[in-house]
ZADOKE-265165 format. One record per atom (N, C-alpha, C, CB): x, y, z. Coordinates in steps of 0.001 Angstrom, whole numbers, padded with zeros to 6 digits, always signed. Glycine has a CB too. Example, Ala and Ser with C-alpha at 12.3 -4.5 7.8 and 13.67 -1.06 7.14 Angstrom:
+013190-005690+007800+012300-004500+007800+013200-003300+007800+011308-004473+009046+012850-002250+007080+013670-001060+007140+012900+000030+007870+014084-000598+005725
//
This chain:
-003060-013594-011517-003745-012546-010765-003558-012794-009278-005251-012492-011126-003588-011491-008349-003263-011724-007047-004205-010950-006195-001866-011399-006788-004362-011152-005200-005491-010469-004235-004177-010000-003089-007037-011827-003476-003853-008816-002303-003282-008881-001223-003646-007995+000081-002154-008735-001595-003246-008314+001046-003303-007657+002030-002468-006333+002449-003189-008493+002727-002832-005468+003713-002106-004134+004271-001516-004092+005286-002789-003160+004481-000184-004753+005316+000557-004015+006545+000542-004680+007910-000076-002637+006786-001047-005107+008308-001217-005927+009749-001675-007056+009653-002061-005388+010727-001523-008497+010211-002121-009478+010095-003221-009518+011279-001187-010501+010003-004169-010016+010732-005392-010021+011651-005506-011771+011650-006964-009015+010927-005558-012232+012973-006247-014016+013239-007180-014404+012968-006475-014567+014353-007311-015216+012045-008406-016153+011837-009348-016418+012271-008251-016933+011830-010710-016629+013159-011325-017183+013710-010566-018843+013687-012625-016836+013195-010560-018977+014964-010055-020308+015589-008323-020457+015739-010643-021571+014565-007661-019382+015245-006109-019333+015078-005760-018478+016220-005532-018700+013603-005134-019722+017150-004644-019040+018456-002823-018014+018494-004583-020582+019608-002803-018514+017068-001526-017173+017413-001188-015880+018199-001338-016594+016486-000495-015111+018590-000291-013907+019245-000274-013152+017755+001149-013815+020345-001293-012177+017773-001198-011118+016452+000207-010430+016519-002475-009803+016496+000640-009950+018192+002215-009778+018153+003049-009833+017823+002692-009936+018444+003202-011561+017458+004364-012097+016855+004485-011831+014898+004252-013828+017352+003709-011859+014927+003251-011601+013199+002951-009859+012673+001481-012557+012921+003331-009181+014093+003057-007884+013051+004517-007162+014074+000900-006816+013125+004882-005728+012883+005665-004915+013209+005466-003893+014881+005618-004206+011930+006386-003721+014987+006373-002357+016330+006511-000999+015785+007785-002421+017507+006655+000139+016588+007107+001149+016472+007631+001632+017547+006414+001780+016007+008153+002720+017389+008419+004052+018750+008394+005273+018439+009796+004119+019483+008796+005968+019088+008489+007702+018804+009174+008130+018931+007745+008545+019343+009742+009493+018359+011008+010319+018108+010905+010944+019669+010940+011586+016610+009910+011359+020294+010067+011632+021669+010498+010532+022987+008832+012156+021906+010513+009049+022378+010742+007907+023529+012669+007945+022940+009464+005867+023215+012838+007955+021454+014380+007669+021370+015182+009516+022266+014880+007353+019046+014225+010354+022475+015071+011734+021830+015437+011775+023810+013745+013609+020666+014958+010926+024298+014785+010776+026533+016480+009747+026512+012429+009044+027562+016797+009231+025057+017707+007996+025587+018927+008681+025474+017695+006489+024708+019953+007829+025902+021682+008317+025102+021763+007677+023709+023316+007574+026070+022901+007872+023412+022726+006850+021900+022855+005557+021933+023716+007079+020814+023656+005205+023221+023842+003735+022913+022337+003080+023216+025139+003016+023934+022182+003859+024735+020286+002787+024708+019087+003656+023180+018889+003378+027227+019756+004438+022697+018845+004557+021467+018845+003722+020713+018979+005477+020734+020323+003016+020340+020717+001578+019404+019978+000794+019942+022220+000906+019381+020295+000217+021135+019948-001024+021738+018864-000872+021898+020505-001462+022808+017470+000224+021865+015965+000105+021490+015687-000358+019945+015255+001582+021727+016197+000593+019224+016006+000097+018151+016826-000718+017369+015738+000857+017637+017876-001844+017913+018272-003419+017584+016658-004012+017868+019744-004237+018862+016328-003579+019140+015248-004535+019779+014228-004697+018519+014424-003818+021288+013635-003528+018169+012988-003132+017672+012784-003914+015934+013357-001887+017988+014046-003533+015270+014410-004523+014190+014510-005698+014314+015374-004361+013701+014963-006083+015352+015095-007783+014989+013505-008350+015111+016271-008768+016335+012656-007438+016450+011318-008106+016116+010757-007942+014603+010241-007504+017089+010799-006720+013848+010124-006020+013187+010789-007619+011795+010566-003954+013206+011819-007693+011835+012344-008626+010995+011820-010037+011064+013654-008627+011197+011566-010329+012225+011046-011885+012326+009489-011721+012329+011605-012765+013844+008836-010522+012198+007523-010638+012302+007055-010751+010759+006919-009434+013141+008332-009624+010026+007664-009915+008209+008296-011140+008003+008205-008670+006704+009097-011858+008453+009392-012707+007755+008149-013912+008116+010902-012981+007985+006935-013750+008914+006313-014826+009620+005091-014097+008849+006438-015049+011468+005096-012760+008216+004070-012600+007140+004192-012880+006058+003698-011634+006957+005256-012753+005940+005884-013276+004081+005463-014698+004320+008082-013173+003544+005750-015543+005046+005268-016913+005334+003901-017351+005275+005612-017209+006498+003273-016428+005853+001808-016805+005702+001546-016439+004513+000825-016225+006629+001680-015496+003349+001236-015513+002540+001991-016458+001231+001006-014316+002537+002934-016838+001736+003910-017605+000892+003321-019118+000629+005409-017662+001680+002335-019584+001645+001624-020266+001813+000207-020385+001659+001913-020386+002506-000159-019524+001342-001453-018686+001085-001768-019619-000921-000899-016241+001166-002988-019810-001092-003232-020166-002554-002397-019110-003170-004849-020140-003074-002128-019078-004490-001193-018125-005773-002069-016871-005767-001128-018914-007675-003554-017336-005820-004600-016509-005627-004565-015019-004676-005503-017430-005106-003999-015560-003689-003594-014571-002168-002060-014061-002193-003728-015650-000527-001494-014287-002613+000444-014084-002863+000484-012698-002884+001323-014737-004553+000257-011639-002059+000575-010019-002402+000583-009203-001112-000630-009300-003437+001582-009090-000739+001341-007759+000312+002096-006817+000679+001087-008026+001428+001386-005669+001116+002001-004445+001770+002840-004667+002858+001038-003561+002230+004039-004497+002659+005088-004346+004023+004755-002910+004522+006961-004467+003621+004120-002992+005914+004662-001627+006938+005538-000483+006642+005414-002087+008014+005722+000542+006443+006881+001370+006547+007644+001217+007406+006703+002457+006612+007155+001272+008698+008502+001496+009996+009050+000011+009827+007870+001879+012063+009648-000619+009403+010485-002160+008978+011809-001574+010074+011084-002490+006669+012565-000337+009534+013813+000102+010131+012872+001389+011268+015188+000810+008677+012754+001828+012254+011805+002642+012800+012438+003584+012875+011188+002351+013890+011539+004997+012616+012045+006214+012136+013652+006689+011931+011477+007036+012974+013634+005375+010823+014893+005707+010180+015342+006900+009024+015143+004571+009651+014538+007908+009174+014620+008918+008272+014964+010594+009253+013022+008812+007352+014381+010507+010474+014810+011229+011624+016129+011748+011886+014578+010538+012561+016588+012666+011943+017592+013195+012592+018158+012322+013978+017100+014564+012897+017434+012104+014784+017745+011151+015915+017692+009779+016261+017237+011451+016650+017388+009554+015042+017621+007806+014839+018301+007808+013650+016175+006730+014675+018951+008522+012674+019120+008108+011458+020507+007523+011568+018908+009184+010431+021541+008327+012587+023230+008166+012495+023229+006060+013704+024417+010403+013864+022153+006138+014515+021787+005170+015243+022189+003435+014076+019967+005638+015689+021202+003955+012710+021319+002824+011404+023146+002850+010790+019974+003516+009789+023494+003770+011198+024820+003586+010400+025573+002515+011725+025807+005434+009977+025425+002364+012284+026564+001241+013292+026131+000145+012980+026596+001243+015044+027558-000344+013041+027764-001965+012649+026453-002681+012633+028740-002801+013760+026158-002763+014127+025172-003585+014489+023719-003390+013860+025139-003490+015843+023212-002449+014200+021836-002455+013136+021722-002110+011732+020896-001590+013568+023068-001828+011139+023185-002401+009660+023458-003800+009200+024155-001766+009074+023820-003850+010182+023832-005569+010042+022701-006793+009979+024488-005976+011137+022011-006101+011273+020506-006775+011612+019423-006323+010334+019823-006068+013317+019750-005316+009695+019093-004989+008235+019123-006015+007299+019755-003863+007524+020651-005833+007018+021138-006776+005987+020899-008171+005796+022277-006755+006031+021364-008738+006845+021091-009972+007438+020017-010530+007647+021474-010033+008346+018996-009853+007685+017688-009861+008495+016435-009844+007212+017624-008306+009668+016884-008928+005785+015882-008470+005094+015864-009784+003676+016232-006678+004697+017600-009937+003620+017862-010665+002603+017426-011713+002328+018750-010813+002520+017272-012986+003319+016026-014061+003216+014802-014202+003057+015888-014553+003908+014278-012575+003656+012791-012791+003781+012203-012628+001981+012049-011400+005040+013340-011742+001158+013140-011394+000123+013184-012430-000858+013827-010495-000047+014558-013517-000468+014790-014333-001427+012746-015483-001262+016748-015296-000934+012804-015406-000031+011518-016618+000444+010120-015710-000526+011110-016685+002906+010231-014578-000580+008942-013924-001369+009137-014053-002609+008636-012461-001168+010295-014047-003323+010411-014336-004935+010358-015949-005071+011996-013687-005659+010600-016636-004351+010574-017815-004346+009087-018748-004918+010969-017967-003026+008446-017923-003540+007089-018163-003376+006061-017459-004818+006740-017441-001802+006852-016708-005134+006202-015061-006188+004925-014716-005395+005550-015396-008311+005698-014028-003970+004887-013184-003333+005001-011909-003888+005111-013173-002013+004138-011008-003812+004368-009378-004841+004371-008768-003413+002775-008588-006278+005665-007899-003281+005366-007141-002322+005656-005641-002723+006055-007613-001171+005475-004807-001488+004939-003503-001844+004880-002748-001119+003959-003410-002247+004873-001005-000540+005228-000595+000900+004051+000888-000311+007601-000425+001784+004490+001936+000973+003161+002729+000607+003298+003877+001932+001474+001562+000635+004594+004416+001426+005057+006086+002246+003505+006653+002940+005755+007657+000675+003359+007146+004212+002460+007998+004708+001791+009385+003966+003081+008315+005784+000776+009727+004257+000294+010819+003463+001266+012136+003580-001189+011143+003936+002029+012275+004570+003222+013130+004491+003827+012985+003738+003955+013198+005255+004430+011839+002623+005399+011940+001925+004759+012445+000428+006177+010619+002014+005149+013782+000299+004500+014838-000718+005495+015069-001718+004073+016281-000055+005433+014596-003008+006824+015304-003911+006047+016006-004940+008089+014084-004757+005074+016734-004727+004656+017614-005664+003828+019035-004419+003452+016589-006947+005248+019223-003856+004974+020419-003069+005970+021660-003332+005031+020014-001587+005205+022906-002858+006708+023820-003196+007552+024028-001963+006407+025474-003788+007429+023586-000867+008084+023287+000027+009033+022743-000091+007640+022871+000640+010240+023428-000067+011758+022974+000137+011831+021958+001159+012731+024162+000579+011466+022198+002562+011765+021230+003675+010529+020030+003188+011550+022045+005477+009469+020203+003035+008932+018791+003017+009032+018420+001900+007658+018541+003413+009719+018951+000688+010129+018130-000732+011512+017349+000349+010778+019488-002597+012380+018012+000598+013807+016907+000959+013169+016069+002406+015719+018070+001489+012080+016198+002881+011980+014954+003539+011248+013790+002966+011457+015191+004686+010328+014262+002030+009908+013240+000940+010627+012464+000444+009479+013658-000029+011693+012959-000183+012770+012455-000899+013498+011409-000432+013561+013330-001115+013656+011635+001322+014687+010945+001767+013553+009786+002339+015814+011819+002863+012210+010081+002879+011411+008717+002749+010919+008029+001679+010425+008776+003326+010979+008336+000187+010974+007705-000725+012161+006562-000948+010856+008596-001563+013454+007187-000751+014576+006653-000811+015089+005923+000530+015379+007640-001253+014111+006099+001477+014678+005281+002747+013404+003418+002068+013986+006542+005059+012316+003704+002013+011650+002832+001372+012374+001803+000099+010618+003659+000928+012914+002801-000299+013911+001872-001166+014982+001404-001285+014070+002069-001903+015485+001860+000117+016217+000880+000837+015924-000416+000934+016303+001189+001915+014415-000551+001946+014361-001711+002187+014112-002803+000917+013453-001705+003144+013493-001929-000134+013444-002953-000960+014747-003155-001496+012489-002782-001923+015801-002322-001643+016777-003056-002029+017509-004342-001118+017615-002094-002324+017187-003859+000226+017615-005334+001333+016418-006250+000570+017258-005095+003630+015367-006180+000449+014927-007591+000262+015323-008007-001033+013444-007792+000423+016296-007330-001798+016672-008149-003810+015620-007508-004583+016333-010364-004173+014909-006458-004248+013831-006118-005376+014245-004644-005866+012123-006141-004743+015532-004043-006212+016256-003248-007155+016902-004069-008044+017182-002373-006563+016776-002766-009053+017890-003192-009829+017329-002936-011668+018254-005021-009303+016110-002956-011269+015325-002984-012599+014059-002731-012848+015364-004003-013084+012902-002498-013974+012030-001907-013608+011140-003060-012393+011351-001375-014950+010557-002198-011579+009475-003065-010957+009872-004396-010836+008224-003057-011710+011014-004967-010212+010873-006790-010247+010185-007069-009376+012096-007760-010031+009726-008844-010128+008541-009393-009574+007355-008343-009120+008993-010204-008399+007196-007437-009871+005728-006813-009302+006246-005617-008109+004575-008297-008412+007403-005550-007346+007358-004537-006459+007437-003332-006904+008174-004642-005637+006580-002411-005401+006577-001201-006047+006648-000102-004761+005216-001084-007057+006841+000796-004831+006895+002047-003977+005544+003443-004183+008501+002669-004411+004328+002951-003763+003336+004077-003591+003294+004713-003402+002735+004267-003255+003089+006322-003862+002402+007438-002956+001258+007849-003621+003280+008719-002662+000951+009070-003210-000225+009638-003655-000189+011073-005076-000814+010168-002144-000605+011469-005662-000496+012766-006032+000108+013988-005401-001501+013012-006203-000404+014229-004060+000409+014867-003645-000499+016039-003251+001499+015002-004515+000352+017397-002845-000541+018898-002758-000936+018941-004584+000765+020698-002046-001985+019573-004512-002693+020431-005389-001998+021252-006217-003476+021172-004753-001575+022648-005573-001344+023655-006312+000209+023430-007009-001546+024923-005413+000940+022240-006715+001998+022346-007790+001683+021573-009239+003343+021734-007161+000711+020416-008657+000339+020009-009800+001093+019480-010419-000075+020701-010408+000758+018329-011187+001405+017145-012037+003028+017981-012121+000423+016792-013908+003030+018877-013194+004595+019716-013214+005570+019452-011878+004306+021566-013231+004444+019886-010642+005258+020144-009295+005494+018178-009080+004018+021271-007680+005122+017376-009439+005156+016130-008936+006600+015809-010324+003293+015146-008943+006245+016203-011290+007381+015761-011983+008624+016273-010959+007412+016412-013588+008661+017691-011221+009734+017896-010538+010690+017421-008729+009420+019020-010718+009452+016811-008367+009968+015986-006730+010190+014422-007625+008219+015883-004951+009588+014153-008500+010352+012579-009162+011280+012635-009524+009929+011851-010218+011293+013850-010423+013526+014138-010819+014261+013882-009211+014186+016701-011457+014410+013976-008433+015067+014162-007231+015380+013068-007055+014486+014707-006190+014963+011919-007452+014970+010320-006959+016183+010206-007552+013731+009122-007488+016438+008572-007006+017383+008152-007493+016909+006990-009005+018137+007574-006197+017650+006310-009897+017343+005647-010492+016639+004414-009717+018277+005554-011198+016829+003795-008978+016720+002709-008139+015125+002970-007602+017987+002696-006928+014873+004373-007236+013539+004589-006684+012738+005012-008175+013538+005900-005336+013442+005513-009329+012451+005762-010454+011703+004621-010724+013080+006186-011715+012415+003828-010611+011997+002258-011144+011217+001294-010333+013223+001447-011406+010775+001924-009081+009705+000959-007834+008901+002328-008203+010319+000485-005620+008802+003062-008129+007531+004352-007772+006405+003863-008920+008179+006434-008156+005421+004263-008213+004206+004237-008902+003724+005931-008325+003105+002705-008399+002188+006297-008672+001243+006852-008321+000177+006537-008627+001316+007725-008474-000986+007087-007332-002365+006528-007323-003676+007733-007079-002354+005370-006056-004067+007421-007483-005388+008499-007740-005996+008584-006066-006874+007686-009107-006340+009269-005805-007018+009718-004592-008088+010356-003949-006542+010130-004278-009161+010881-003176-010906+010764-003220-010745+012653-003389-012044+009853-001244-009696+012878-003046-010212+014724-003274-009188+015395-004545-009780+015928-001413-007615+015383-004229-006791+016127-004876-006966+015619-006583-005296+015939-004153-006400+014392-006601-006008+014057-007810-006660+013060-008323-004831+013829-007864-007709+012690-009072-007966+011885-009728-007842+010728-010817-008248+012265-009743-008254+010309-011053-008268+009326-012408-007507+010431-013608-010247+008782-012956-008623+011075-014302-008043+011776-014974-007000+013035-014835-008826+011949-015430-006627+013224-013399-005735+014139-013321-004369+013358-013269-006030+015046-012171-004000+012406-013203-002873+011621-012836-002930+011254-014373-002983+010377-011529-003477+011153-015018-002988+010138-016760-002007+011204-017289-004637+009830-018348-001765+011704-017186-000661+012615-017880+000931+012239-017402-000997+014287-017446+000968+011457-016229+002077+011172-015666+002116+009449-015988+002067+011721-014065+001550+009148-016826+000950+007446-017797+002908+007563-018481-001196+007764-019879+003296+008341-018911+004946+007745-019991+006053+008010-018974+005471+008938-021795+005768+008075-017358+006707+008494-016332+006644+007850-015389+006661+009633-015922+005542+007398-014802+005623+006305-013925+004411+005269-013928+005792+006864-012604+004133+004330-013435+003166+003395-013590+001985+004157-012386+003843+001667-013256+000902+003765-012428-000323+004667-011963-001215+003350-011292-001246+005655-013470-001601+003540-010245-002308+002688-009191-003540+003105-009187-001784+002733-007810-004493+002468-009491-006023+002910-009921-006601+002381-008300-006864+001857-011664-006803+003512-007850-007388+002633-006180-009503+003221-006942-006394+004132-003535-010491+002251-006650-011602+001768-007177-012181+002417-006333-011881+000419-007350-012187+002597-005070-013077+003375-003917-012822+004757-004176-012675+003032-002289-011410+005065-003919-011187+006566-004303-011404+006992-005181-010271+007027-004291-011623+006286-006807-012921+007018-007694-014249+007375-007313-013287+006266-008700-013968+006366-006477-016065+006144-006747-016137+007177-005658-017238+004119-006217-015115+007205-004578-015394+009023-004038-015536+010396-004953-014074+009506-003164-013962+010387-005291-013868+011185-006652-014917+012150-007449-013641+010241-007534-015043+010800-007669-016359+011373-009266-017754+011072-008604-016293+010055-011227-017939+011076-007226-019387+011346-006909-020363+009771-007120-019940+012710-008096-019627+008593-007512-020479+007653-007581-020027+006650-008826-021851+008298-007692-019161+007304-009765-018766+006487-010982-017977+004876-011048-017859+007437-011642-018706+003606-010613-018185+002348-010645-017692+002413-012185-019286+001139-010212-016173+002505-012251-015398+002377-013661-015705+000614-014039-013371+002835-013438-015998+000594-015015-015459-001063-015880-014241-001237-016274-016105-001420-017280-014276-002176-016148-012855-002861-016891-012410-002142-017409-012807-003874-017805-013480-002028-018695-013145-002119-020278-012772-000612-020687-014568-002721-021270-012776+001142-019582-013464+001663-019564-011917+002303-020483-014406+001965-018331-011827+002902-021386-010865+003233-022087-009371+003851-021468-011499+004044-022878-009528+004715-020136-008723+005521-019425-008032+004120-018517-009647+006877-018530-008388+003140-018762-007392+002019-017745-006629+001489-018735-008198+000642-016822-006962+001826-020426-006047+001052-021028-004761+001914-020609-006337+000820-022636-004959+002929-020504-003604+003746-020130-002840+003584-019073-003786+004966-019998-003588+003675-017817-003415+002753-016501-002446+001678-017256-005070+001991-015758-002899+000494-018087-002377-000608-017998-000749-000675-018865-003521-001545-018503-000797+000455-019789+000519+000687-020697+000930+001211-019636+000624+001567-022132+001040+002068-018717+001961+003149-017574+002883+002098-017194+001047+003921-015985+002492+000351-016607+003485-000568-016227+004225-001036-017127+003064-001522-015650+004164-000538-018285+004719-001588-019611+004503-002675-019717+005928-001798-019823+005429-003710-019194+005487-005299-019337+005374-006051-018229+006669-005767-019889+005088-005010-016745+004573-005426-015418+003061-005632-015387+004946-004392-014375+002715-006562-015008+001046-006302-014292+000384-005582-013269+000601-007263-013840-000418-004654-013790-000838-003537-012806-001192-004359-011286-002347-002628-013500-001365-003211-010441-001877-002899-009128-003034-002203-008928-001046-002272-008494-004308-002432-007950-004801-001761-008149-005100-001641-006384-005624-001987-009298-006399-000819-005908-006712-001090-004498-007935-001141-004437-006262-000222-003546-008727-001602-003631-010164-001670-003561-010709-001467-001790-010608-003280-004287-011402-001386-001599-012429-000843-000826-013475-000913-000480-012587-000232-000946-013981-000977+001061-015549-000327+001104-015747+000597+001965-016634-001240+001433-017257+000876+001518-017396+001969+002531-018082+001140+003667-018317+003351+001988-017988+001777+004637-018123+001197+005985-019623+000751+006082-017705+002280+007169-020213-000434+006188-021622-001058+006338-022097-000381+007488-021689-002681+006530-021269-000020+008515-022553+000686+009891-022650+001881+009927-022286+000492+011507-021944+002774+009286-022393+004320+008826-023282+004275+007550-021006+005319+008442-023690+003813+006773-024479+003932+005901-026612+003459+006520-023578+002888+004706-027319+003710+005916-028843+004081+006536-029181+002463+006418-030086+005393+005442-030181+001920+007082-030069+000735+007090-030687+000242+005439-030814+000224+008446-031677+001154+004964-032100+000658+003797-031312+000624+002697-033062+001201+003493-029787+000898+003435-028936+001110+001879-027807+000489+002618-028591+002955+001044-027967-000839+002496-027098-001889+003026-026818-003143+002473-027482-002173+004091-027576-003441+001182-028156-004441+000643-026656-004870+000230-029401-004168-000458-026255-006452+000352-024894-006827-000014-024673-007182-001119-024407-007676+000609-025939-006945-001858-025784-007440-003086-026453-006314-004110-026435-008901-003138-026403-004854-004032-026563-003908-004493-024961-002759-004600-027771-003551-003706-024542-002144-005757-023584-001598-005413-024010-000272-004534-022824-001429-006569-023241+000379-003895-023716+001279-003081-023855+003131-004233-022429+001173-001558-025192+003621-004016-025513+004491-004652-024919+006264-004326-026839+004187-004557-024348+006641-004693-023601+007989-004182-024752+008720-003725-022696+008900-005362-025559+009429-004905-026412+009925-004831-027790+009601-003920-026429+009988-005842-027813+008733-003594-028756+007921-002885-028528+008324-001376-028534+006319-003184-026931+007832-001107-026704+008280+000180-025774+009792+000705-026082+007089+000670-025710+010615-000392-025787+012296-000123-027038+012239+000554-025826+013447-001564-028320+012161-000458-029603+012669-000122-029753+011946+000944-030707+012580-001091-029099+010917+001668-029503+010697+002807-029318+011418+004021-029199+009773+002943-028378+012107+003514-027927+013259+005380-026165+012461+004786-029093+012273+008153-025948+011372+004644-024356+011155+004396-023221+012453+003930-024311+010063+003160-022088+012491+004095-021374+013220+003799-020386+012542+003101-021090+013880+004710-019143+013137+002111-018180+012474+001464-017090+011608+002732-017406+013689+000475-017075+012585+003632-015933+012016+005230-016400+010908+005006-016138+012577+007151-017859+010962+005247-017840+009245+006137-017654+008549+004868-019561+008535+007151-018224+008685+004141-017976+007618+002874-016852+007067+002347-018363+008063+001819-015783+008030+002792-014756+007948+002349-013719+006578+003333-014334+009498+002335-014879+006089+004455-014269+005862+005620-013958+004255+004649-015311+006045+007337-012750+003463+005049-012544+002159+005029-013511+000921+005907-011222+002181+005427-014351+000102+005442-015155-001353+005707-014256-001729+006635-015370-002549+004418-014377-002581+007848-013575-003809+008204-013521-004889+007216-014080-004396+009406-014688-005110+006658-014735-006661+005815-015116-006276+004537-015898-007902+006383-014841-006722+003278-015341-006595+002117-017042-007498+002278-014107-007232+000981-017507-006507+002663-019325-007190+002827-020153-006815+001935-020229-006755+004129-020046-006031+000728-020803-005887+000042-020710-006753-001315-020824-004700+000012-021153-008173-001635-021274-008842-002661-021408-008160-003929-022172-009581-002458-021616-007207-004101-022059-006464-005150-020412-005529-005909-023443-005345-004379-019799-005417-004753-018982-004485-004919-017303-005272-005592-018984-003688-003363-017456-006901-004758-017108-008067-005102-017002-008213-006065-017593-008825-004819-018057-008877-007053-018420-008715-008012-017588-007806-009194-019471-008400-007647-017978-006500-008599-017372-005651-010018-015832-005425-009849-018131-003959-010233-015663-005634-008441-013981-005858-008403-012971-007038-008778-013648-005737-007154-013796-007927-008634-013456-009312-009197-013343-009110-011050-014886-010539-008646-014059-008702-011627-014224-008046-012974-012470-007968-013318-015195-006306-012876-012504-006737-012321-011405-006063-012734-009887-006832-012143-011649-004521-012201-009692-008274-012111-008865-008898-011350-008323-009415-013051-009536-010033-009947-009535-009239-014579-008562-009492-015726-007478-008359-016110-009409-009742-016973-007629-007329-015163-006079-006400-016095-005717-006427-014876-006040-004560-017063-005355-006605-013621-004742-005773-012679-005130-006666-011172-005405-004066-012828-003705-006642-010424-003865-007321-009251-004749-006073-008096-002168-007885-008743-004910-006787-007233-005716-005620-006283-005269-005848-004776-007566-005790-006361-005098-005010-004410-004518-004728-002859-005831-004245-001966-003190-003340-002839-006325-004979-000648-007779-004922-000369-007434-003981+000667-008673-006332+000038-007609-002539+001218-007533-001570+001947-008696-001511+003017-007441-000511+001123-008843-002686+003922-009708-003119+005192-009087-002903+006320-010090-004510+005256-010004-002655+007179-009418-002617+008555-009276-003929+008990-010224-001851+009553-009485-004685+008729-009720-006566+008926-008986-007225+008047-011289-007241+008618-007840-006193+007569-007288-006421+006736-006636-007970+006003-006672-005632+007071-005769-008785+006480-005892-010497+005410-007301-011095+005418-004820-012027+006161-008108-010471+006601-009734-011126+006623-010194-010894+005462-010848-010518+007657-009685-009471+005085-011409-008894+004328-010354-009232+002675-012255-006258+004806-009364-009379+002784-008455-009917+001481-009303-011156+000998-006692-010453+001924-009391-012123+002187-009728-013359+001884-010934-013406+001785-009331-014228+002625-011920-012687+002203-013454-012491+001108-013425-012244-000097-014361-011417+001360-012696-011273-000747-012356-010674-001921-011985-012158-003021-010964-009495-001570-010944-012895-002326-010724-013826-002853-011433-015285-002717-009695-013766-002654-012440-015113-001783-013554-016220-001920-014660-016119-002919-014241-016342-000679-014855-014638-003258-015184-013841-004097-015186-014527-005714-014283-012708-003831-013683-014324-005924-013046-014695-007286-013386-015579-007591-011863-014811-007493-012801-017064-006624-013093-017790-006189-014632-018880-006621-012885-017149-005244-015627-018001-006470-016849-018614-006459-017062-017509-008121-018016-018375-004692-016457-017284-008291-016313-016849-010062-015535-017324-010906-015949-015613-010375-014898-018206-010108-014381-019516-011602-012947-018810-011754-015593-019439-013675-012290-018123-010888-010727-017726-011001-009992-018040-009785-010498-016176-011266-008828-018225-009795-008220-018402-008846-007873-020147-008627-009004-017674-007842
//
């Protein structure tokens, strides 16, 4: 079982590192679209080689991390808006295909090594169950730019190795599961075989996503139910995850967990060792927005608890703004429950 982190490393109390050096950059299609092409390359060389030595100094920390902690979300921008019209022909020269190649292939071999699980997780833009022609083929091509990188790090080739995977969401509404089949045909084999999908707090749910259980593997995120369905903490045991758990076949699920934010909620409904009541805090004046909002820290003991539960079918990815912090509660968590 694995606990992991999202995307940014946050410092320790007492760890004088530069958070800099350990996390990714970006830029903007309006800072490359001011350059010529060559200073467009030579921004984004800059750009990759940091973006490369920073995962490789996260893959490290977690490579080092107890077995317990071994899991995390790589960033999207790894290659920066490499899916763009004005950066895309920029990736085809020598040089920053090179700094890809060169650059991705160790960090990958050092994460299987370690059996770090890693994992990336397209923006809420990337929609393949839309009827939109233009934002189905840009989906497509950020699904498949994502699986690029996992193929630079050695994780194509077969279903899900070592645990990696390629996230999105359900998608728009009105095409509906059908409309999502039909943006998954579009993939390539290479991306059939990393994609997952995950349930989400308004469109698609728990039970609206099980129908896509014999097509791709399904990411049970625990907060976005308990938005969902108005308050429903699922169990383990609860029959609709055995399905969840066949969707991976012979992989071990993923899951995500959550809180809701401790300083928007009323003070009498704060207790860290109570799960938090839906109904309790509607009738308080609360709304679904805020609830829906992400914790900095996994602070509610209670919530711990029933997520820790669920660490016997399925690894969990901790979705904090304090993000390796609030991982490593989760897993002090386990921890002081006799796992790990």
């Amino acid at each position: 079982m694995r606990i992991g982190w999202c995307c940014k490393w946050v410092p320790p109390p007492g760890d004088d590192r530069p958070a800099a050096a350990l996390n990714l950059r970006d830029t903007t299609i309006a800072a490359l679209s001011r350059l010529t092409p060559a200073q467009a390359t030579e921004k984004l060389l800059g750009l990759v080689h940091h973006n490369i030595a920073a995962l490789a100094a996260q893959v490290e920390e977690v490579a080092k991390a107890p077995p317990l902690e071994r899991c995390l979300r790589i960033l999207s921008g790894v290659l920066p808006c490499y899916t763009h019209p004005v950066a895309r022909p920029r990736y085809d020269e020598p040089v920053l295909r090179a700094a890809a190649e060169t650059g991705l292939a160790p960090i990958g071999a050092r994460a299987r090594a370690a059996g770090v699980r890693l994992s990336m997780h397209p923006g809420q833009f990337c929609v393949l169950s839309t009827d939109s022609a233009t934002a189905l083929e840009g989906s497509v091509a950020e699904v498949e730019y994502h699986t690029q990188i996992m193929r630079l790090l050695g994780l194509t080739g077969s279903w899900h190795p070592e645990g990696a995977h390629i996230n999105v969401h359900g998608g728009a509404r009105g095409p509906g599961v059908a409309g999502f089949r039909r943006g998954f045909a579009r993939l390539s084999q290479e991306a059939h075989d990393l994609l997952t999908v995950e349930n989400d707090e308004t469109a698609y749910g728990l039970d609206d996503l099980l129908p896509l259980a014999e097509t791709l593997p399904i990411v049970f995120d625990l907060h976005h139910h308990w938005c969902h369905s108005a308050g429903e903490h699922v169990a383990p045991e609860d029959p609709r995850l055995a399905v969840v758990r066949q969707s991976w076949r012979d992989t071990r699920p993923i899951g995500h967990l959550s809180a809701p934010r401790e300083d928007l909620l009323p003070e009498d409904q704060r207790d860290p060792d109570a799960l938090p009541d839906w109904g309790r805090l509607m009738a308080a004046g609360l709304n679904a927005r805020v609830l829906r909002q992400h914790s900095d820290r996994m602070w509610n003991r209670a919530i711990n608890a029933w997520a820790v539960a669920h660490l016997a079918w399925t690894d969990l990815e901790v979705e904090a703004k304090h993000k390796n912090l609030a991982s490593h509660d989760l897993a002090e968590a386990a921890r002081g429950a006799g796992l790990g």
